[in-house]
Every structure is written in structure tokens, then in C-alpha cells.
mmCIF entry with sequence, helices, sheets and N, C-alpha, C, O atoms, coordinates in Angstrom:
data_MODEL
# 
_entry.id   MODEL 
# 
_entity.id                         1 
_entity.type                       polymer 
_entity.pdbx_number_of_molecules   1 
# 
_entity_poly.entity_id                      1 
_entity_poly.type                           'polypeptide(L)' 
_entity_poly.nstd_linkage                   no 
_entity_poly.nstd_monomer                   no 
_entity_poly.pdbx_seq_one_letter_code       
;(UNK)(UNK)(UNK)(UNK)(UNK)(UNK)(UNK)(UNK)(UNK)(UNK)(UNK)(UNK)(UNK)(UNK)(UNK)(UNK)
(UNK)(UNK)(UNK)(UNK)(UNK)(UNK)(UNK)(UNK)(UNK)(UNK)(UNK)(UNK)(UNK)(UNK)(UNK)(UNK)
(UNK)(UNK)(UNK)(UNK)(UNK)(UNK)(UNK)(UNK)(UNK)(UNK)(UNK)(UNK)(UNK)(UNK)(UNK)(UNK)
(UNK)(UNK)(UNK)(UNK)(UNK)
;
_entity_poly.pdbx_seq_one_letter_code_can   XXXXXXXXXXXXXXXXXXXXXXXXXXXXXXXXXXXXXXXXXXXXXXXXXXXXX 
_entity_poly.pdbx_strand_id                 A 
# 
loop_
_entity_poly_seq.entity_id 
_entity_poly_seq.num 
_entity_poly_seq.mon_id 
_entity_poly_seq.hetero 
1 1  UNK n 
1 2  UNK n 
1 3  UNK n 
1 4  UNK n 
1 5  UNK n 
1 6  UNK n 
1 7  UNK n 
1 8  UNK n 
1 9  UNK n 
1 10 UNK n 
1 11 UNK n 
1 12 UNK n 
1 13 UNK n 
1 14 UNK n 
1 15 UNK n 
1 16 UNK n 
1 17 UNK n 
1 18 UNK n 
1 19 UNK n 
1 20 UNK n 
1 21 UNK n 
1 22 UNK n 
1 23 UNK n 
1 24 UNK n 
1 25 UNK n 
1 26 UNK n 
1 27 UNK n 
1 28 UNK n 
1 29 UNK n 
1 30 UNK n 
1 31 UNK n 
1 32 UNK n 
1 33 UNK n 
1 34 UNK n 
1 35 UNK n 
1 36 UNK n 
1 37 UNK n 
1 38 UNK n 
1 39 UNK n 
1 40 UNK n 
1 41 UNK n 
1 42 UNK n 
1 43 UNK n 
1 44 UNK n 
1 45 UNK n 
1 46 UNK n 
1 47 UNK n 
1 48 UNK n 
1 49 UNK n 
1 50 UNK n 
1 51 UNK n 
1 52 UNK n 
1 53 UNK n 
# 
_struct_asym.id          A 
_struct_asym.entity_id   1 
# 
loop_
_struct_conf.conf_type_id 
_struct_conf.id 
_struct_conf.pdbx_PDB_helix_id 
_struct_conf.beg_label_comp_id 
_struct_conf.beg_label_asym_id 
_struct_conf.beg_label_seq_id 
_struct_conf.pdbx_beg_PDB_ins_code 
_struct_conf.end_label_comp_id 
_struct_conf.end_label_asym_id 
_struct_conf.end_label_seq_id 
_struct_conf.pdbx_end_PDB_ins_code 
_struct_conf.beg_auth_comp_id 
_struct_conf.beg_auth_asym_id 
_struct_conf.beg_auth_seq_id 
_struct_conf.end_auth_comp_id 
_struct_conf.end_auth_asym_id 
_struct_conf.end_auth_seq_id 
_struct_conf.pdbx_PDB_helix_class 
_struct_conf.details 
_struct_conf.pdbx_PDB_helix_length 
HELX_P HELX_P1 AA1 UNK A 4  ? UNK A 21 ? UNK A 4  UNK A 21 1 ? 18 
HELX_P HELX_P2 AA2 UNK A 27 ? UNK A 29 ? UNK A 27 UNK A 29 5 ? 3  
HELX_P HELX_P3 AA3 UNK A 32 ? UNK A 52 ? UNK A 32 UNK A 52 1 ? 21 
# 
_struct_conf_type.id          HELX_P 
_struct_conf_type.criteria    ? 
_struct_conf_type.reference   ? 
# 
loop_
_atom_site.group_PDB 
_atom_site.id 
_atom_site.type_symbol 
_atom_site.label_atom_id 
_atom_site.label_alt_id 
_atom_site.label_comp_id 
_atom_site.label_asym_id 
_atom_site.label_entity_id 
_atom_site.label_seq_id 
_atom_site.pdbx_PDB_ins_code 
_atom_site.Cartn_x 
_atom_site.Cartn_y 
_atom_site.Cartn_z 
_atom_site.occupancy 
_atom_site.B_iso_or_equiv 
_atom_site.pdbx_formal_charge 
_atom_site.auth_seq_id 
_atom_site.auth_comp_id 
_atom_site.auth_asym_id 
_atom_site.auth_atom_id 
_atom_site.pdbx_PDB_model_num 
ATOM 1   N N  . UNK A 1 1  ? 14.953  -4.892  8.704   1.00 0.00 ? 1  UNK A N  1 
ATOM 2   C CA . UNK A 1 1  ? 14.994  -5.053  7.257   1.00 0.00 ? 1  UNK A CA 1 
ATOM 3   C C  . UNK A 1 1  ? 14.075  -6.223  6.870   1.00 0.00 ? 1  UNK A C  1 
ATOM 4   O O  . UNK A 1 1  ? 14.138  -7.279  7.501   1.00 0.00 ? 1  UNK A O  1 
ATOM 5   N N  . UNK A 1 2  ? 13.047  -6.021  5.635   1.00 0.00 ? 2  UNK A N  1 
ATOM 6   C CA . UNK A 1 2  ? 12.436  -6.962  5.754   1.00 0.00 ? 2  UNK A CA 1 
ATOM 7   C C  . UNK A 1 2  ? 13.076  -8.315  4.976   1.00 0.00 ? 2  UNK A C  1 
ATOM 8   O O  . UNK A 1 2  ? 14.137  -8.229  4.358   1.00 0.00 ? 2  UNK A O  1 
ATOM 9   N N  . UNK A 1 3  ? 12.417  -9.404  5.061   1.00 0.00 ? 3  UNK A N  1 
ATOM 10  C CA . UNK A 1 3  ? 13.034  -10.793 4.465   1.00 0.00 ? 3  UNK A CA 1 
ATOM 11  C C  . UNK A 1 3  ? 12.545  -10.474 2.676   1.00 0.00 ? 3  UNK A C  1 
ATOM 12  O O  . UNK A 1 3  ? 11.969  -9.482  2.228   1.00 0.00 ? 3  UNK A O  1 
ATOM 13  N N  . UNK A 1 4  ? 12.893  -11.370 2.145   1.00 0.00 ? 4  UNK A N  1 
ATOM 14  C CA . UNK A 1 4  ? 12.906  -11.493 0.708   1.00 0.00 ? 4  UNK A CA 1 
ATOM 15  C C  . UNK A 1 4  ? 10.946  -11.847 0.686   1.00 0.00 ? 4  UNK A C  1 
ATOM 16  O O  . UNK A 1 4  ? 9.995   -11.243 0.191   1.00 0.00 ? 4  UNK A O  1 
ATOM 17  N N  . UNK A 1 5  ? 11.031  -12.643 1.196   1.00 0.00 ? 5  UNK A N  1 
ATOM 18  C CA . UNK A 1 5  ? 9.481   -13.261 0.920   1.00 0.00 ? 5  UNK A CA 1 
ATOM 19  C C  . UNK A 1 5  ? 8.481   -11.790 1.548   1.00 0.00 ? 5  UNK A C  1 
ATOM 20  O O  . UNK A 1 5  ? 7.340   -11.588 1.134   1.00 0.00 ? 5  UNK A O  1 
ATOM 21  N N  . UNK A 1 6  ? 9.005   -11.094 2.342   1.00 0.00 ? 6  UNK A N  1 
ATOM 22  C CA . UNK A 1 6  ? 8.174   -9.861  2.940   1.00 0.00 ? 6  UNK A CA 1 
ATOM 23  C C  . UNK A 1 6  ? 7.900   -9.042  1.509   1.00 0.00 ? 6  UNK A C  1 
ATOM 24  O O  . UNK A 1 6  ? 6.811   -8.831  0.976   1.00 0.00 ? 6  UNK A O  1 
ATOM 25  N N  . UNK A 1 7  ? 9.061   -8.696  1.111   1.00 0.00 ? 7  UNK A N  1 
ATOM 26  C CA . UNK A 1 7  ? 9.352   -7.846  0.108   1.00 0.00 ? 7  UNK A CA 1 
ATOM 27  C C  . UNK A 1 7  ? 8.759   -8.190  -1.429  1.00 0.00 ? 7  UNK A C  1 
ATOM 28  O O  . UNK A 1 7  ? 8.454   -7.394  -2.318  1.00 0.00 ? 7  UNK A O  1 
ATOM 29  N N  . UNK A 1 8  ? 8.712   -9.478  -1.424  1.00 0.00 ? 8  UNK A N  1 
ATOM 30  C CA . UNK A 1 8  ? 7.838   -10.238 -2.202  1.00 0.00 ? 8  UNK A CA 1 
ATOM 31  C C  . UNK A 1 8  ? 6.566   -9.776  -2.343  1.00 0.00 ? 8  UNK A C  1 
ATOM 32  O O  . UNK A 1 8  ? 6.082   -9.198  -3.315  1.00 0.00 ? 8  UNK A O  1 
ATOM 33  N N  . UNK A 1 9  ? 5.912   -10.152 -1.017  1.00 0.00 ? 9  UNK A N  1 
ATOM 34  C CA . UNK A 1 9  ? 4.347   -9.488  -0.773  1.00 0.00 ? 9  UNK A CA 1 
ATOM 35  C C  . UNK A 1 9  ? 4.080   -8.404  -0.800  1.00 0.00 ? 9  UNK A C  1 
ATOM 36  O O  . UNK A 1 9  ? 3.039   -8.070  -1.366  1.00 0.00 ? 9  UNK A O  1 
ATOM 37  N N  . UNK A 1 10 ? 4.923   -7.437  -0.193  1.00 0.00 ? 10 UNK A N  1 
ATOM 38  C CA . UNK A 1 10 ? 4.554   -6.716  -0.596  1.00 0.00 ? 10 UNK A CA 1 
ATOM 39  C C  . UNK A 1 10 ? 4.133   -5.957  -1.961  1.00 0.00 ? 10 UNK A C  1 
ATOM 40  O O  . UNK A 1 10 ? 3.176   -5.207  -2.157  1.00 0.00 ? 10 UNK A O  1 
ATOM 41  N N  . UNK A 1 11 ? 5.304   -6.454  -2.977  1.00 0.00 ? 11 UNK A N  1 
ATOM 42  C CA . UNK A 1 11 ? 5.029   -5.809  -4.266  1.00 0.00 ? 11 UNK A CA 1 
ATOM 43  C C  . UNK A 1 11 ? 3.946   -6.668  -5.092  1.00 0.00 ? 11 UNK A C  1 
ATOM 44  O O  . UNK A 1 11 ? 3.605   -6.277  -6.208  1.00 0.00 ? 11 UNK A O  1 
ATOM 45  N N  . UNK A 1 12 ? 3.379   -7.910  -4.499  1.00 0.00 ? 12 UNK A N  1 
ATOM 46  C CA . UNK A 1 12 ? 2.348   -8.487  -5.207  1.00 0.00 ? 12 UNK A CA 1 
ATOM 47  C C  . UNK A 1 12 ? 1.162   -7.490  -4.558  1.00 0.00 ? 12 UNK A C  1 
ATOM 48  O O  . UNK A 1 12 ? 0.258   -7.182  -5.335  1.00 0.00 ? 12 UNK A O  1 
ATOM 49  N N  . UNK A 1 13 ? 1.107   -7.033  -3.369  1.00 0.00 ? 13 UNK A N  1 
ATOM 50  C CA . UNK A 1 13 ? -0.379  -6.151  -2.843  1.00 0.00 ? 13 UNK A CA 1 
ATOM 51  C C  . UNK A 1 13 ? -0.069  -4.796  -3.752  1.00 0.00 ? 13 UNK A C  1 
ATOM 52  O O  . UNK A 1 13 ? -0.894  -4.287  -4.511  1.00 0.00 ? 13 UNK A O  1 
ATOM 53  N N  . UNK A 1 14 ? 1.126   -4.365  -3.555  1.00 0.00 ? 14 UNK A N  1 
ATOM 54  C CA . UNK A 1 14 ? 1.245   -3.029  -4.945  1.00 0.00 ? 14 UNK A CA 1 
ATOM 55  C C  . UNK A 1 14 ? 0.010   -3.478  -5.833  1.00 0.00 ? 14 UNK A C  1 
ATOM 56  O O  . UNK A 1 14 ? -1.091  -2.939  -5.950  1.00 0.00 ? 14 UNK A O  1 
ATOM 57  N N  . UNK A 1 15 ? 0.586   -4.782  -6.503  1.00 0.00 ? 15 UNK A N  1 
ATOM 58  C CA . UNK A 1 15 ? 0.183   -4.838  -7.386  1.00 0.00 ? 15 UNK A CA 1 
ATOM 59  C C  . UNK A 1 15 ? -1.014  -5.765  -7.998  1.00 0.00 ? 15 UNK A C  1 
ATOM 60  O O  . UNK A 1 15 ? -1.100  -6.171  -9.157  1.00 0.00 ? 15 UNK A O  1 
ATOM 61  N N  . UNK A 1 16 ? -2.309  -6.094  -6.436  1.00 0.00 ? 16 UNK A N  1 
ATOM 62  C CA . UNK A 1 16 ? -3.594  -5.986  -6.638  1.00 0.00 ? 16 UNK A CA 1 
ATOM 63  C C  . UNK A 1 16 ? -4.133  -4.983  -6.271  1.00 0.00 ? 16 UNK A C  1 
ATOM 64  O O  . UNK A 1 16 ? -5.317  -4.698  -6.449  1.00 0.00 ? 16 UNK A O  1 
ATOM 65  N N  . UNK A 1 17 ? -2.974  -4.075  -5.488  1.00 0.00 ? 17 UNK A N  1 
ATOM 66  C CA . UNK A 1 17 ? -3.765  -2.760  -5.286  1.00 0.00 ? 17 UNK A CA 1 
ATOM 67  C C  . UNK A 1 17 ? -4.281  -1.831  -7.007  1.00 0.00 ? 17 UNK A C  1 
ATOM 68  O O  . UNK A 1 17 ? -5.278  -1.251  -7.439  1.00 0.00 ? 17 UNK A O  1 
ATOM 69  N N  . UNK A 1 18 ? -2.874  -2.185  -7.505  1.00 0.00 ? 18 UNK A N  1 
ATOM 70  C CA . UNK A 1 18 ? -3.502  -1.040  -8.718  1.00 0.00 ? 18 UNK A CA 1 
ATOM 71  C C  . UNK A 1 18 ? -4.533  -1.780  -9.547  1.00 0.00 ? 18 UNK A C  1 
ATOM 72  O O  . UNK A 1 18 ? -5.585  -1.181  -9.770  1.00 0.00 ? 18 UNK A O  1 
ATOM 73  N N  . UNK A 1 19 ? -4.360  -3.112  -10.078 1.00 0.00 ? 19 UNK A N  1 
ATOM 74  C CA . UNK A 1 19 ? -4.982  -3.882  -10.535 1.00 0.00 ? 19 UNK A CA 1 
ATOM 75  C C  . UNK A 1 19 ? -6.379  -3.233  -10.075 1.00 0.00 ? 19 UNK A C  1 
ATOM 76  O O  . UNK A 1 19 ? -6.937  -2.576  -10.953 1.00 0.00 ? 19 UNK A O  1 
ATOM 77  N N  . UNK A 1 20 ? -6.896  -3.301  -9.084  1.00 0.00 ? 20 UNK A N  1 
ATOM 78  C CA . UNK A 1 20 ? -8.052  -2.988  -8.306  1.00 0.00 ? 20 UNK A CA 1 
ATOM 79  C C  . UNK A 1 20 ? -8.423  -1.818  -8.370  1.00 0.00 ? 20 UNK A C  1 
ATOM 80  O O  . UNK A 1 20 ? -9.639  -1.690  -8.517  1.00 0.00 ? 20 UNK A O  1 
ATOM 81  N N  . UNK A 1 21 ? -7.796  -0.841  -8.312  1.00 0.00 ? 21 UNK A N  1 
ATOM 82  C CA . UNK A 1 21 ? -7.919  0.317   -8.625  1.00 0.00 ? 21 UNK A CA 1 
ATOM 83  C C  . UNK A 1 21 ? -8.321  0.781   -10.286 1.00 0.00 ? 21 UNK A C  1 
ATOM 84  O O  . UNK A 1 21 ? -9.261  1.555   -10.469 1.00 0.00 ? 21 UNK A O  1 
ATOM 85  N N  . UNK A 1 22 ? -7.800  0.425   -11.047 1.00 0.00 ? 22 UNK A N  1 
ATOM 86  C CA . UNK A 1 22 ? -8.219  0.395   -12.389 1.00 0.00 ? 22 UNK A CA 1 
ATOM 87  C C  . UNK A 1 22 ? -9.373  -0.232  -12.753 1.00 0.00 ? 22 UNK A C  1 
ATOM 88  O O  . UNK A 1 22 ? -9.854  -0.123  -13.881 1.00 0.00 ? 22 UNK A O  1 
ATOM 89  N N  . UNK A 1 23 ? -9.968  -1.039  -11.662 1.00 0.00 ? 23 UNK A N  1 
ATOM 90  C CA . UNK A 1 23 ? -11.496 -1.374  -12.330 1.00 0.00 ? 23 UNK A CA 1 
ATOM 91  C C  . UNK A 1 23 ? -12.270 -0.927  -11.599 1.00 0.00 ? 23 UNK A C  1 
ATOM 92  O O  . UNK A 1 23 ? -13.496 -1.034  -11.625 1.00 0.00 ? 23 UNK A O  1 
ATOM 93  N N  . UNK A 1 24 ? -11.409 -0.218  -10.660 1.00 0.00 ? 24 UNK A N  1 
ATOM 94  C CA . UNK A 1 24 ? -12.452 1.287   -10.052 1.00 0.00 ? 24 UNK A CA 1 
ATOM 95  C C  . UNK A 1 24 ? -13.416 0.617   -9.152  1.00 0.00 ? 24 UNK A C  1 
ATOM 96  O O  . UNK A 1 24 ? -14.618 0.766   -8.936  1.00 0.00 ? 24 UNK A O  1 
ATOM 97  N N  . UNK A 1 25 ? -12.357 -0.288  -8.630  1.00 0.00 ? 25 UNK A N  1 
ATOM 98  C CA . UNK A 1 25 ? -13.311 -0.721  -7.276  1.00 0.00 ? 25 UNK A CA 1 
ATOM 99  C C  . UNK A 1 25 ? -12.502 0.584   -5.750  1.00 0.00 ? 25 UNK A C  1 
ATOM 100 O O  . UNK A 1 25 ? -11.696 1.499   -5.920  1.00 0.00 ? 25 UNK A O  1 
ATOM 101 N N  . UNK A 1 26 ? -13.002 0.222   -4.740  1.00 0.00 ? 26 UNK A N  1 
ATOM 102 C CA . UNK A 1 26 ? -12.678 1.456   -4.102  1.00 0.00 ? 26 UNK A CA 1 
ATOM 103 C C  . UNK A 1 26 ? -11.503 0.753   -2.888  1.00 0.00 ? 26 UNK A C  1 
ATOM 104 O O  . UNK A 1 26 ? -11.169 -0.422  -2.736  1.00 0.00 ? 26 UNK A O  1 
ATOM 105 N N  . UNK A 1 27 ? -11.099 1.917   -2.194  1.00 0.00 ? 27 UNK A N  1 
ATOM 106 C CA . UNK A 1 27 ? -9.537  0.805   -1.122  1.00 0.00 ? 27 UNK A CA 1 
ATOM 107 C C  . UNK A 1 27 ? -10.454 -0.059  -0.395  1.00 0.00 ? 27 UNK A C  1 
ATOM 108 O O  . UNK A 1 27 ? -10.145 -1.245  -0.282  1.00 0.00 ? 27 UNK A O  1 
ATOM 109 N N  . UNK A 1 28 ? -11.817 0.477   0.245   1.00 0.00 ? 28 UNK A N  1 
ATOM 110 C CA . UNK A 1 28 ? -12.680 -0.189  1.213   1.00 0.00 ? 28 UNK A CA 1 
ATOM 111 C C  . UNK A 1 28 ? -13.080 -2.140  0.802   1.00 0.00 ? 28 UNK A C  1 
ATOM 112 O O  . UNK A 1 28 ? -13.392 -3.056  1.564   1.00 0.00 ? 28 UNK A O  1 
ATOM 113 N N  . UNK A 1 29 ? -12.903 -2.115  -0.524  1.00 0.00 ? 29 UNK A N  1 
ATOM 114 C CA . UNK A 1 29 ? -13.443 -3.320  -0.903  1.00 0.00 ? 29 UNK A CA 1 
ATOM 115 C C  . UNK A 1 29 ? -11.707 -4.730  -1.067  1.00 0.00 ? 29 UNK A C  1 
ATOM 116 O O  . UNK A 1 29 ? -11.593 -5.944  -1.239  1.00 0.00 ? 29 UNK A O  1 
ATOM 117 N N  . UNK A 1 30 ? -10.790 -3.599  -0.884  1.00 0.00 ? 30 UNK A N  1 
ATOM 118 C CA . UNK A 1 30 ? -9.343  -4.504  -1.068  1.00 0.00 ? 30 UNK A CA 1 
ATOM 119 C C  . UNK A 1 30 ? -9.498  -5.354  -0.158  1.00 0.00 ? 30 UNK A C  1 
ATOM 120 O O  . UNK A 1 30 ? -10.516 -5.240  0.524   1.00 0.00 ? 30 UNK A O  1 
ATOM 121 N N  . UNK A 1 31 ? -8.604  -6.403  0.125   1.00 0.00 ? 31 UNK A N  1 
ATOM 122 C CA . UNK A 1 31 ? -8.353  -7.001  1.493   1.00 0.00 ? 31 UNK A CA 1 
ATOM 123 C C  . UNK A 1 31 ? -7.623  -6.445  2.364   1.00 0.00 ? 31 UNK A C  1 
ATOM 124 O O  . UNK A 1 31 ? -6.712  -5.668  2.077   1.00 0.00 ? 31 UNK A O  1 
ATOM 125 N N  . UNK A 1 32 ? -7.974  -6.812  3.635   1.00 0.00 ? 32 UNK A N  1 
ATOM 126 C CA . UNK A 1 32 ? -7.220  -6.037  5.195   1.00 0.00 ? 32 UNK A CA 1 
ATOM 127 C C  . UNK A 1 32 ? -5.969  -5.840  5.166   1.00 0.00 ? 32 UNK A C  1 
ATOM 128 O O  . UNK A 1 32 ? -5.436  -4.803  5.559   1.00 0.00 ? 32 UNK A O  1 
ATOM 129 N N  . UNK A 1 33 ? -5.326  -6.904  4.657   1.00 0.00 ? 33 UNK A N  1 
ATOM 130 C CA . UNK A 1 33 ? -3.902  -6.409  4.408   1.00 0.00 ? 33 UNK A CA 1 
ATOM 131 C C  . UNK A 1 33 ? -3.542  -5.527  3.487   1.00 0.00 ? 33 UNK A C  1 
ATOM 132 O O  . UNK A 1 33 ? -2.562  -4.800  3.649   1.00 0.00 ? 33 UNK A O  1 
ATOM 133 N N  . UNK A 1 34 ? -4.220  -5.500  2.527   1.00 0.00 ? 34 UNK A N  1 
ATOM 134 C CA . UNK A 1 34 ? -4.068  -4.905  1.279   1.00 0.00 ? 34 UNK A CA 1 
ATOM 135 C C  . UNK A 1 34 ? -4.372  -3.466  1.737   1.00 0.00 ? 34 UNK A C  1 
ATOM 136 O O  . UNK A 1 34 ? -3.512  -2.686  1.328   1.00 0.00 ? 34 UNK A O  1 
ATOM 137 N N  . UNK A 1 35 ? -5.168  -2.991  2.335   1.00 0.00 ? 35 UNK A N  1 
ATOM 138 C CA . UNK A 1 35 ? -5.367  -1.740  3.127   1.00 0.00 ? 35 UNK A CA 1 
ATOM 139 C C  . UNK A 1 35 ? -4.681  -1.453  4.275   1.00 0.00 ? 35 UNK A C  1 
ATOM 140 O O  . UNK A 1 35 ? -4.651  -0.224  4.214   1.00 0.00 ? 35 UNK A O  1 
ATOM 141 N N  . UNK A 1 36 ? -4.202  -1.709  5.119   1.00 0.00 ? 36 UNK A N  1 
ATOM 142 C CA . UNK A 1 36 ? -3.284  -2.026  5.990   1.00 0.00 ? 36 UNK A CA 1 
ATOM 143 C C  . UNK A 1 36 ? -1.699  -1.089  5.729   1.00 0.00 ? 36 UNK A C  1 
ATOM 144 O O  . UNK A 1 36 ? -1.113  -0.116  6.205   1.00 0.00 ? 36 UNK A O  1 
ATOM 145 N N  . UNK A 1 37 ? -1.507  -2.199  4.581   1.00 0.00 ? 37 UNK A N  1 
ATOM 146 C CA . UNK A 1 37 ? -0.187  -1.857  3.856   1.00 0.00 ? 37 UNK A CA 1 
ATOM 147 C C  . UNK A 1 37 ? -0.316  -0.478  3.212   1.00 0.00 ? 37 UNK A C  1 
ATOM 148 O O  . UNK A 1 37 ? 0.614   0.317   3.347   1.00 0.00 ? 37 UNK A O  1 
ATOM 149 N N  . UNK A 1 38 ? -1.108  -0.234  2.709   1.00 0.00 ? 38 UNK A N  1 
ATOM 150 C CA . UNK A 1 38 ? -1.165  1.274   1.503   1.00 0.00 ? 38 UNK A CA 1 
ATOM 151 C C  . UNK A 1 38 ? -1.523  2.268   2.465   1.00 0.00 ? 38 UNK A C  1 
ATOM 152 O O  . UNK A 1 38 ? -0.846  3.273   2.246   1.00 0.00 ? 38 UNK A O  1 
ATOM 153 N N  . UNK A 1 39 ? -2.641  2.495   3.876   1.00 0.00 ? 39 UNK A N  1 
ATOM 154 C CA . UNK A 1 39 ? -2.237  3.043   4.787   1.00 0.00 ? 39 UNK A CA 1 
ATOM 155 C C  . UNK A 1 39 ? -1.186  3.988   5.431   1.00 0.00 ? 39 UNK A C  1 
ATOM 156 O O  . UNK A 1 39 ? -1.037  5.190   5.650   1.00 0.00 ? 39 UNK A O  1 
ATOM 157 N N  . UNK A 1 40 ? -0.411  2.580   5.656   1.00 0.00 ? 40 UNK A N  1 
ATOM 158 C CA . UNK A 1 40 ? 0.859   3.037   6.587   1.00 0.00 ? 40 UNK A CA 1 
ATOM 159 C C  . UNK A 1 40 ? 1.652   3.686   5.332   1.00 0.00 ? 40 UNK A C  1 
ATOM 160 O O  . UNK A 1 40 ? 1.909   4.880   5.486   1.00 0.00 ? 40 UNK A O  1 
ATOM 161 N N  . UNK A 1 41 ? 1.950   3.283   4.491   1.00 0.00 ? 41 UNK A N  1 
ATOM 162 C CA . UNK A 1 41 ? 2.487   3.873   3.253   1.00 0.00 ? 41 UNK A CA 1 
ATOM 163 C C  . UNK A 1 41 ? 2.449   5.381   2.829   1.00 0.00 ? 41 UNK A C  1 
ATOM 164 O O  . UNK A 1 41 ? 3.215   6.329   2.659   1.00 0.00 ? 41 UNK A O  1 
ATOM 165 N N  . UNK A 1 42 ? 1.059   5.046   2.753   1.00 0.00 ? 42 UNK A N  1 
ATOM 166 C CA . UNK A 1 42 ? 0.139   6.993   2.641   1.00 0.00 ? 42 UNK A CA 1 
ATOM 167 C C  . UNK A 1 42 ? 0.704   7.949   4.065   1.00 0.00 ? 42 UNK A C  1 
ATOM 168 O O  . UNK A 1 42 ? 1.128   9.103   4.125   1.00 0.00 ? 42 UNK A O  1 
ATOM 169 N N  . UNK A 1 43 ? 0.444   6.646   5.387   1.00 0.00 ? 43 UNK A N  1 
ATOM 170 C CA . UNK A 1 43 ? 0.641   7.830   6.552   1.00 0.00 ? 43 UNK A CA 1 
ATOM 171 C C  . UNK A 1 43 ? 2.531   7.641   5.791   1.00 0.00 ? 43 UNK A C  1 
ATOM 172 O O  . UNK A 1 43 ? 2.683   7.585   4.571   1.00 0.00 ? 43 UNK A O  1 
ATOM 173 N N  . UNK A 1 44 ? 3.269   7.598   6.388   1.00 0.00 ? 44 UNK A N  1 
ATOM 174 C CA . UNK A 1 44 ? 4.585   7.673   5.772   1.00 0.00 ? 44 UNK A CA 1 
ATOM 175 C C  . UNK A 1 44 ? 4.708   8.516   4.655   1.00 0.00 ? 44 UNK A C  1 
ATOM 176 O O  . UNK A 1 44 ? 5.621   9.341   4.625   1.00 0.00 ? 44 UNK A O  1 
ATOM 177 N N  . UNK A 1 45 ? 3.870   8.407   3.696   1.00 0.00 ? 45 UNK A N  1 
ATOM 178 C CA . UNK A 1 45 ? 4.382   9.758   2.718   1.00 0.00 ? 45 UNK A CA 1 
ATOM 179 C C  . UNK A 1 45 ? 3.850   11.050  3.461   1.00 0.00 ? 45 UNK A C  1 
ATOM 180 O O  . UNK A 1 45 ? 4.673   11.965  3.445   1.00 0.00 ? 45 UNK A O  1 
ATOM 181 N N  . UNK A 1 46 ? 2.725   11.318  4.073   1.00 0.00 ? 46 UNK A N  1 
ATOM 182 C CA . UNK A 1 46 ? 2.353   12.028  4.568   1.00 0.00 ? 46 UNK A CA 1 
ATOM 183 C C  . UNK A 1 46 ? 3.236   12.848  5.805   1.00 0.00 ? 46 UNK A C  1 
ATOM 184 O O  . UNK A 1 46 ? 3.066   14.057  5.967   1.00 0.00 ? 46 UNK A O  1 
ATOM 185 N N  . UNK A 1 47 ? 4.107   12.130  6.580   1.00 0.00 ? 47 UNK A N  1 
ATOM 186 C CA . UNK A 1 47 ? 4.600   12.497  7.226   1.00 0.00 ? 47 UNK A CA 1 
ATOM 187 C C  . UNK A 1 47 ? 6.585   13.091  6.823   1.00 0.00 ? 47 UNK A C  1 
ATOM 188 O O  . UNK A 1 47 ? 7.278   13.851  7.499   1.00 0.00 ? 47 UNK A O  1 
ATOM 189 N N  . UNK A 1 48 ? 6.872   12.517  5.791   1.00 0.00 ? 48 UNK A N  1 
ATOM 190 C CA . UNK A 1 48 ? 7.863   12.828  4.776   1.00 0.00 ? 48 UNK A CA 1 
ATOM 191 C C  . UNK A 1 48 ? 7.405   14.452  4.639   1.00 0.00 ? 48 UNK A C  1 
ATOM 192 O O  . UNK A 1 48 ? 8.137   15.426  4.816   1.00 0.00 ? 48 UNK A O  1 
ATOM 193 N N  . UNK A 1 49 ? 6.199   14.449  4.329   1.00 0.00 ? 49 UNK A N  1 
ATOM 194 C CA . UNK A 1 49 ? 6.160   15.819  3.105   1.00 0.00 ? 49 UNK A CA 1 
ATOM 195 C C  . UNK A 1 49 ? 5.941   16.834  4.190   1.00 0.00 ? 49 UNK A C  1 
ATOM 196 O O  . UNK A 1 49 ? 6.512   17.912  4.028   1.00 0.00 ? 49 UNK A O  1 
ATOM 197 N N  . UNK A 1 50 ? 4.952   16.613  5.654   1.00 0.00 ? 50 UNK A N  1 
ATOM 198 C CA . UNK A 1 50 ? 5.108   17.261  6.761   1.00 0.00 ? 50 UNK A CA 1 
ATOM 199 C C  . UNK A 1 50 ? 6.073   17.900  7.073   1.00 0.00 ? 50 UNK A C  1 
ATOM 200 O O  . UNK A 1 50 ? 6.209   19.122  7.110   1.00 0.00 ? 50 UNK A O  1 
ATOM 201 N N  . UNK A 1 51 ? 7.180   16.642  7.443   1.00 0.00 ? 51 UNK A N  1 
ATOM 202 C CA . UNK A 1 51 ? 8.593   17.447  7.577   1.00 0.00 ? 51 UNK A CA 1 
ATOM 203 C C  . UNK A 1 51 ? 9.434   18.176  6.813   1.00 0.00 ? 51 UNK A C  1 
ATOM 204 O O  . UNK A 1 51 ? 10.322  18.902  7.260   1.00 0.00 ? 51 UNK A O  1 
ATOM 205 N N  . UNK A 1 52 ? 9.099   17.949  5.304   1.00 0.00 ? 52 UNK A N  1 
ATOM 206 C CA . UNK A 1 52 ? 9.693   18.883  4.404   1.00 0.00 ? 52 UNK A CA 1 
ATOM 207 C C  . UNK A 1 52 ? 9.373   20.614  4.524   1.00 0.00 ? 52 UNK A C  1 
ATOM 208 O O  . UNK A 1 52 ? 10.208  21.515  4.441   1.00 0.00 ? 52 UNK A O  1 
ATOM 209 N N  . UNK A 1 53 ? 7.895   20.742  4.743   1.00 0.00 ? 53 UNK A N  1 
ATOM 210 C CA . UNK A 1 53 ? 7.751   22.258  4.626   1.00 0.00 ? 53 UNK A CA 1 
ATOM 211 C C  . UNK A 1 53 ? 8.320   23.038  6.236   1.00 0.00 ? 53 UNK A C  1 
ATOM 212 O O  . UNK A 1 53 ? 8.292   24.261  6.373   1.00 0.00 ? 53 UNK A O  1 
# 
């Protein structure tokens, strides 16, 4: 389970991810973590919807 301060960061990279995204810069230009995180995220939804069908 992550700590409070994990959970923290994370929703601040949410939220230079979209930030970033809206001025239509691309994931390649985010920071490593910042790509990293949305990644594993994507693989994880990806593998959710796998097992659904």
C-alpha cells in the first residue's frame, strides 16, 4: 500500500501529465518519472480490459 506522500506524487504527475498534455507537448518530452508512471498505468489498464473479453 502506498504511503501518503507516494500517493501525493503521484496525483501531482496526474497532474503535470495533463497540464502537459493540453499544451500539446507529447509523453516523450514529460519527465522519466512522469512517463514511467502513466506507462505502467496504461500497461495495467491494458491488461484489465485483456482479461475482461
Amino acid at each position: 500500500m502506498p504511503s501518503r506522500q507516494q500517493t501525493a506524487a503521484a496525483k501531482k504527475n496526474i497532474k503535470k501529465a495533463a497540464s502537459a498534455a493540453k499544451k500539446k507537448r507529447t509523453i516523450a518530452h514529460l519527465p522519466k518519472s512522469t512517463r514511467t508512471v502513466l506507462g505502467k498505468k496504461g500497461a495495467a489498464a491494458a491488461k484489465k480490459k485483456r482479461a475482461q473479453e
